[in-house]
Backbone atoms as SQL, in Angstrom:
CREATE TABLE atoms (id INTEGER PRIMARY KEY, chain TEXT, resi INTEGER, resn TEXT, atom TEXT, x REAL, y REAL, z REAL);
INSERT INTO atoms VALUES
  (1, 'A', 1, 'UNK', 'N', 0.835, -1.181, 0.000),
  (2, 'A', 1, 'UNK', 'CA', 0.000, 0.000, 0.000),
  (3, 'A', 1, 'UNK', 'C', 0.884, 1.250, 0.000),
  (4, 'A', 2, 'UNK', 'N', 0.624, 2.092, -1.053),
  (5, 'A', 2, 'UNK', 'CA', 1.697, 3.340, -1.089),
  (6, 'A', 2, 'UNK', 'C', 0.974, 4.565, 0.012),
  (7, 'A', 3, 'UNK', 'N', 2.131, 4.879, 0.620),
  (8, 'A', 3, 'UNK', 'CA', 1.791, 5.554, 1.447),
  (9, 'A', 3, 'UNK', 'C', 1.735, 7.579, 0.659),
  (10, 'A', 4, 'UNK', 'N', 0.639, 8.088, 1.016),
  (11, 'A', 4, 'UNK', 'CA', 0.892, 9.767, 0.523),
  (12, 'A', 4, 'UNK', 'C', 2.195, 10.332, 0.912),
  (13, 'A', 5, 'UNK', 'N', 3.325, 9.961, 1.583),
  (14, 'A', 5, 'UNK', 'CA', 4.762, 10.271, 1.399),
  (15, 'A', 5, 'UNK', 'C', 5.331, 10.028, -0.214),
  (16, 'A', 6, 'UNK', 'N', 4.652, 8.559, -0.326),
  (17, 'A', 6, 'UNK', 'CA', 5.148, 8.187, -2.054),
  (18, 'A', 6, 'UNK', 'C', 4.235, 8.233, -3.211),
  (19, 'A', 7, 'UNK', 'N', 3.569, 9.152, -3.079),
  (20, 'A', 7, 'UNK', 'CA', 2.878, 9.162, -4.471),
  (21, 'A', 7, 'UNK', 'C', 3.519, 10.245, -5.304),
  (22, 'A', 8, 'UNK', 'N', 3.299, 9.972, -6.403),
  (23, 'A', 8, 'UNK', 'CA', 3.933, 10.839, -7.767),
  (24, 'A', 8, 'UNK', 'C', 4.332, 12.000, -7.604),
  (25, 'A', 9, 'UNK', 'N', 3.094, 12.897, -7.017),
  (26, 'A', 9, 'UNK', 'CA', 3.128, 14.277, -6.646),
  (27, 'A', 9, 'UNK', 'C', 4.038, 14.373, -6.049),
  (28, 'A', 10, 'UNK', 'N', 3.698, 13.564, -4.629),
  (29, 'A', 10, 'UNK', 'CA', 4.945, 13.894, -3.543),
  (30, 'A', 10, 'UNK', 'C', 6.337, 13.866, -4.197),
  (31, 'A', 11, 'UNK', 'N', 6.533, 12.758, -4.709),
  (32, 'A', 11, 'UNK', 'CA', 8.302, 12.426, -5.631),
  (33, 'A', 11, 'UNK', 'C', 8.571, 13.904, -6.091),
  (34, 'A', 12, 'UNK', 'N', 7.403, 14.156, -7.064),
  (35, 'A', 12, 'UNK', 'CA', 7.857, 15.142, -7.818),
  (36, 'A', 12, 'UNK', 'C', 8.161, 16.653, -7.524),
  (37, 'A', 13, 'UNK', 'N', 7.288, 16.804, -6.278),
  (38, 'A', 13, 'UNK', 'CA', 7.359, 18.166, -5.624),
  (39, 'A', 13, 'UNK', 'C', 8.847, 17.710, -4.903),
  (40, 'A', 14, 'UNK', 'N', 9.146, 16.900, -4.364),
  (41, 'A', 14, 'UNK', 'CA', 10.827, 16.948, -3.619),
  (42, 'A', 14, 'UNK', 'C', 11.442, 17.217, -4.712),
  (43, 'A', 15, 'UNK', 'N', 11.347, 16.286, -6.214),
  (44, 'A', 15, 'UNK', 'CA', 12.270, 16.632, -7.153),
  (45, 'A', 15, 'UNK', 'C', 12.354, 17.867, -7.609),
  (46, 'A', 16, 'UNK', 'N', 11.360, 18.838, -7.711),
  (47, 'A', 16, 'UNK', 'CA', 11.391, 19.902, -8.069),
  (48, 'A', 16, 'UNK', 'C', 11.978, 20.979, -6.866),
  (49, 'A', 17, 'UNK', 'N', 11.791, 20.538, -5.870),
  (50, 'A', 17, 'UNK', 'CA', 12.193, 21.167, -4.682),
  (51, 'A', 17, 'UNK', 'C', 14.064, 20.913, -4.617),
  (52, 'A', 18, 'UNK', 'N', 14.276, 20.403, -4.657),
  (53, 'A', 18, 'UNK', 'CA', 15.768, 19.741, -5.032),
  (54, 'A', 18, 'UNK', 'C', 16.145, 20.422, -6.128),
  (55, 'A', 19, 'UNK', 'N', 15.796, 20.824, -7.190),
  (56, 'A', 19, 'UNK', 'CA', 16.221, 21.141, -8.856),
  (57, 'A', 19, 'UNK', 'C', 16.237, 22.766, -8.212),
  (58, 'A', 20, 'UNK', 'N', 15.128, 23.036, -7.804),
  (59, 'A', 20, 'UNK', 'CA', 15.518, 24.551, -7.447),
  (60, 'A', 20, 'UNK', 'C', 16.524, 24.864, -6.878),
  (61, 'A', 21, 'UNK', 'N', 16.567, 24.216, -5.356),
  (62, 'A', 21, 'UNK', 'CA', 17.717, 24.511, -5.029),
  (63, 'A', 21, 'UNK', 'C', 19.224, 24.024, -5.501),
  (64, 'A', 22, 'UNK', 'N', 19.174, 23.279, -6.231),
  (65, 'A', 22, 'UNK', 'CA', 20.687, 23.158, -7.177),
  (66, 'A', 22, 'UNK', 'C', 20.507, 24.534, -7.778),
  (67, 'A', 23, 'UNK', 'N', 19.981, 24.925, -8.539),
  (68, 'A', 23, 'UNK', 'CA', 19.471, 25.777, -9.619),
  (69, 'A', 23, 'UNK', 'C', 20.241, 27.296, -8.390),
  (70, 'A', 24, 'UNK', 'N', 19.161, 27.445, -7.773),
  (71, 'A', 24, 'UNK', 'CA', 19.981, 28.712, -6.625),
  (72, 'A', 24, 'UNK', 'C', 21.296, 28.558, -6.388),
  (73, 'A', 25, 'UNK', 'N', 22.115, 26.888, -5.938),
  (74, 'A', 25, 'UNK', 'CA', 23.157, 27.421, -5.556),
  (75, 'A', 25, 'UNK', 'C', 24.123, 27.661, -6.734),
  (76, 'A', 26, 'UNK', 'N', 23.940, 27.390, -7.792),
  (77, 'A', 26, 'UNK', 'CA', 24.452, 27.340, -9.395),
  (78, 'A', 26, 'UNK', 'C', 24.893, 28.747, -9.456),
  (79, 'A', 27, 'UNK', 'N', 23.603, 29.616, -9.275),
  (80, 'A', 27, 'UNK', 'CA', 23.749, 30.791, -9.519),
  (81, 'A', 27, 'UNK', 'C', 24.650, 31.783, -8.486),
  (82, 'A', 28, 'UNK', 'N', 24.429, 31.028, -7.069),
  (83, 'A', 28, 'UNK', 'CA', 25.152, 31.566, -6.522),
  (84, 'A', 28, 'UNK', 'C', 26.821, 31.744, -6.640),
  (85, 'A', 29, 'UNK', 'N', 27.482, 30.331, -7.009),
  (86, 'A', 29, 'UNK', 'CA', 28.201, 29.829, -7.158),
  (87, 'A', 29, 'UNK', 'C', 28.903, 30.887, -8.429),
  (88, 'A', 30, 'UNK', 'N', 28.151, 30.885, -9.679),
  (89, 'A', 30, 'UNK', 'CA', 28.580, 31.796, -10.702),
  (90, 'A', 30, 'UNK', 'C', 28.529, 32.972, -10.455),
  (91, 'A', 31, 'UNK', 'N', 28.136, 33.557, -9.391),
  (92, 'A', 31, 'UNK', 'CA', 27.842, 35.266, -9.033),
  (93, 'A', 31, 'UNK', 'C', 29.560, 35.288, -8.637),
  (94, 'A', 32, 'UNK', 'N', 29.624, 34.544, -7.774),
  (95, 'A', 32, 'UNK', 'CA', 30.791, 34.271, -6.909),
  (96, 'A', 32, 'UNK', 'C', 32.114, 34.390, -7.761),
  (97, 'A', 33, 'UNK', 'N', 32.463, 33.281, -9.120),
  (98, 'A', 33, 'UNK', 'CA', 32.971, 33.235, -9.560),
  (99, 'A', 33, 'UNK', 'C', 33.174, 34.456, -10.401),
  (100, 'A', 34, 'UNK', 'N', 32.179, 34.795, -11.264),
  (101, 'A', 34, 'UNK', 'CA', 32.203, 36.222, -11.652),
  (102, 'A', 34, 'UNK', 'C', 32.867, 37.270, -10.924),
  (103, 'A', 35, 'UNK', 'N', 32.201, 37.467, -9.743),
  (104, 'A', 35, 'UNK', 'CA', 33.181, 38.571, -8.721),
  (105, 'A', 35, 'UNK', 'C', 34.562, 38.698, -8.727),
  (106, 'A', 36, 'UNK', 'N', 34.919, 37.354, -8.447),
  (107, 'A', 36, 'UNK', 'CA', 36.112, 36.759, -8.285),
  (108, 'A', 36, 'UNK', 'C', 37.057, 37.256, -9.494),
  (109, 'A', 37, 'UNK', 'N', 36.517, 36.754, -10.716),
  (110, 'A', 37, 'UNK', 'CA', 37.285, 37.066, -12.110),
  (111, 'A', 37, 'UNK', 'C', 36.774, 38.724, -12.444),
  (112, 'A', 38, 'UNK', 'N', 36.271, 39.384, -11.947),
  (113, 'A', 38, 'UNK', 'CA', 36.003, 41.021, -12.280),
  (114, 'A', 38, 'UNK', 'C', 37.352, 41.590, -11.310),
  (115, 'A', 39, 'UNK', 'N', 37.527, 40.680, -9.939),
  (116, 'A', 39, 'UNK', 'CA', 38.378, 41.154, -9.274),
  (117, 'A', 39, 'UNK', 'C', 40.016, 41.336, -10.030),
  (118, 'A', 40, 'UNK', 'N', 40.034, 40.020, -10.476),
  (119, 'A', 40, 'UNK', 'CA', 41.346, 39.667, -10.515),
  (120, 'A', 40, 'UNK', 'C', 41.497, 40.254, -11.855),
  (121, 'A', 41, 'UNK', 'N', 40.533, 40.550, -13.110),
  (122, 'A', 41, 'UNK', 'CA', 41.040, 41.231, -14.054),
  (123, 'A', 41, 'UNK', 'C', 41.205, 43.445, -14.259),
  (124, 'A', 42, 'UNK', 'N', 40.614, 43.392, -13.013),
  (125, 'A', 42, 'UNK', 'CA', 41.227, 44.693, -12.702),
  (126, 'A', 42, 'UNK', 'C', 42.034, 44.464, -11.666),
  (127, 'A', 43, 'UNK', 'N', 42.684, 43.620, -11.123),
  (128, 'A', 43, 'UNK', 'CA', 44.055, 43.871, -10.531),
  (129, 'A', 43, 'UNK', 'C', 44.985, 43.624, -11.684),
  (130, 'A', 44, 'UNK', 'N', 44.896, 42.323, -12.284),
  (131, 'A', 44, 'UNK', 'CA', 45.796, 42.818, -13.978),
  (132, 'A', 44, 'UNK', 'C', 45.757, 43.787, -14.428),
  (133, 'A', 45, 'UNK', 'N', 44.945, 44.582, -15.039),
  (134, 'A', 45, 'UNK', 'CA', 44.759, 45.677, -15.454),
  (135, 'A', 45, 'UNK', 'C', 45.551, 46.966, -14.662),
  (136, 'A', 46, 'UNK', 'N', 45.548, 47.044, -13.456),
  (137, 'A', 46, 'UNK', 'CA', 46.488, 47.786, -12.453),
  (138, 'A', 46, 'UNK', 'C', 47.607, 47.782, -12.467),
  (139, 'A', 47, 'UNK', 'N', 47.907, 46.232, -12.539),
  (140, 'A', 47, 'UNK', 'CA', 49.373, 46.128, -12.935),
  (141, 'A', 47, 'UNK', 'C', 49.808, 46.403, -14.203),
  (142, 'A', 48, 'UNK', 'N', 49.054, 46.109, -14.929),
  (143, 'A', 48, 'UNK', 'CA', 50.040, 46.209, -16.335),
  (144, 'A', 48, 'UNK', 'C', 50.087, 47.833, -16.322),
  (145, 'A', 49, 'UNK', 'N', 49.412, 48.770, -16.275),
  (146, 'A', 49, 'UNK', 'CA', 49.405, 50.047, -16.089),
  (147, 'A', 49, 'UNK', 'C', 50.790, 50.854, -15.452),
  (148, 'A', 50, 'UNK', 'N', 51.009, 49.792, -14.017),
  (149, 'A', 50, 'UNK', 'CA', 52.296, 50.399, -13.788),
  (150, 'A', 50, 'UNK', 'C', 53.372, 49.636, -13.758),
  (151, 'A', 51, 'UNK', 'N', 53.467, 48.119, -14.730),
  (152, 'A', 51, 'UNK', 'CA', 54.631, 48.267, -15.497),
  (153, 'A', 51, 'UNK', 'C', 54.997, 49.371, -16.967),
  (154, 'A', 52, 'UNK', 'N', 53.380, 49.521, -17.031),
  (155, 'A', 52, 'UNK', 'CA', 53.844, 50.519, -18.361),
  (156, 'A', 52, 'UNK', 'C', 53.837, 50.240, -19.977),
  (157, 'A', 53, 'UNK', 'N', 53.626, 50.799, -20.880),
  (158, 'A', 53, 'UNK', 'CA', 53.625, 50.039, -22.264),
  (159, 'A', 53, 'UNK', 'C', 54.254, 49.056, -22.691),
  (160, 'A', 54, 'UNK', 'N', 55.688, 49.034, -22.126),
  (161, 'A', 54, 'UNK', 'CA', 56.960, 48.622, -22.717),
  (162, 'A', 54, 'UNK', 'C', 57.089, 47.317, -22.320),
  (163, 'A', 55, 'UNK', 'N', 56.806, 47.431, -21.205),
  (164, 'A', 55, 'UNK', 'CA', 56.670, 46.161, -20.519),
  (165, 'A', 55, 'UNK', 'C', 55.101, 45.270, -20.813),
  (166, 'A', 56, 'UNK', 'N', 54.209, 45.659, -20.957),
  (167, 'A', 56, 'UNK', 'CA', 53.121, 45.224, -21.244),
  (168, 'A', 56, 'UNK', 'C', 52.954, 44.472, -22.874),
  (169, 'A', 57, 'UNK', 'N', 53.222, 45.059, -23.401),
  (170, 'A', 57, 'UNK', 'CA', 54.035, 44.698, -25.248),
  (171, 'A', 57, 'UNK', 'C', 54.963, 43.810, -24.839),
  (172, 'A', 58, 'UNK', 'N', 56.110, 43.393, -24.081),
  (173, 'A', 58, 'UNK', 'CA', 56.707, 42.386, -24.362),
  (174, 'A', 58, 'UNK', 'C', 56.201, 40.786, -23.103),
  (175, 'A', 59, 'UNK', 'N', 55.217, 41.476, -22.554),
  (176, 'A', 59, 'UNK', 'CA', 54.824, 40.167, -22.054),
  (177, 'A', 59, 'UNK', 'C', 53.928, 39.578, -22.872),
  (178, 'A', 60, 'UNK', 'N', 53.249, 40.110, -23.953),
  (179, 'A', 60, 'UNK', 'CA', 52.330, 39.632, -24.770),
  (180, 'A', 60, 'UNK', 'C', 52.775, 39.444, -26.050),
  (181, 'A', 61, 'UNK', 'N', 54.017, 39.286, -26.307),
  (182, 'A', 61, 'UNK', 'CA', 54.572, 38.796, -27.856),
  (183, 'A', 61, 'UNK', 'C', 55.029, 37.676, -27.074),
  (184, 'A', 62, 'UNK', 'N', 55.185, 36.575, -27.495),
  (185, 'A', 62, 'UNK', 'CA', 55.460, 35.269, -27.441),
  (186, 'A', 62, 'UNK', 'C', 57.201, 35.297, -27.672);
């Protein structure tokens, strides 16, 4: 006898309840990462500034 813990609905509302929250921490996760890489490409950006042209041109020719 299936108990109303296991009927379809129920499954499916946890599964959907579950998918959301992956789904939230996803986003959180990419906010995060984003920050992270906005950070670190204006601290490059800082630096290359005060090594200066000269120096900036020869770290980027191979």
């Amino acid at each position: 006898m299936k108990t109303t813990k296991d009927s379809p609905s129920s499954v499916v509302r946890t599964l959907t309840a579950q998918l959301a929250e992956l789904k939230r921490r996803h986003r959180d996760e990419v906010q995060t990462l984003r920050q992270a890489l906005e950070s670190v490409q204006s601290e490059n950006l800082k630096l290359r500034r005060r090594l200066g042209p000269r120096h900036a041109a020869r770290l980027e020719s191979p």
